[in-house]
C-alpha positions, 0 to 999 in steps of 0.5 A: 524494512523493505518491500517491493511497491508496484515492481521497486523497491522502497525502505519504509519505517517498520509496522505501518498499516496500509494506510500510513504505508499510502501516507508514507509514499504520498498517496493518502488523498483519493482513492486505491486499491491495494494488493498485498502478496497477491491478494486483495486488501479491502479498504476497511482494513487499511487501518488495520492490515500492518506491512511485513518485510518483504511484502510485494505491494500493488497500488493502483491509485484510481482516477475518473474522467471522460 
């Protein structure tokens, strides 16, 4: 299927969950932040919260430092 990952299009195996959609991409270690057709998917629902065709994705992978 096909969704829109921060603004490109990707072809990702259909009914992953926002955390095999983060593993699928390469972004599993650390953490983020996902928005999903503007609205905020909460990290305890990463598990469960399944990826539609379509759906626009935000991810913002957050870093520290100083």
């Amino acid at each position: 299927m096909q969704v829109i990952v921060n603004g490109r299009a990707h072809e990702v195996p259909e009914t992953l969950s926002v955390r095999e959609l983060l593993t699928h991409l390469g972004l599993g270690q650390g953490p983020v932040a996902v928005e999903i057709n503007r609205a905020i998917v909460p990290r305890a629902e990463h598990v469960s919260h399944k990826v539609e065709s379509g759906d626009t994705i935000e991810i913002l992978h957050l870093v520290g430092g100083g």
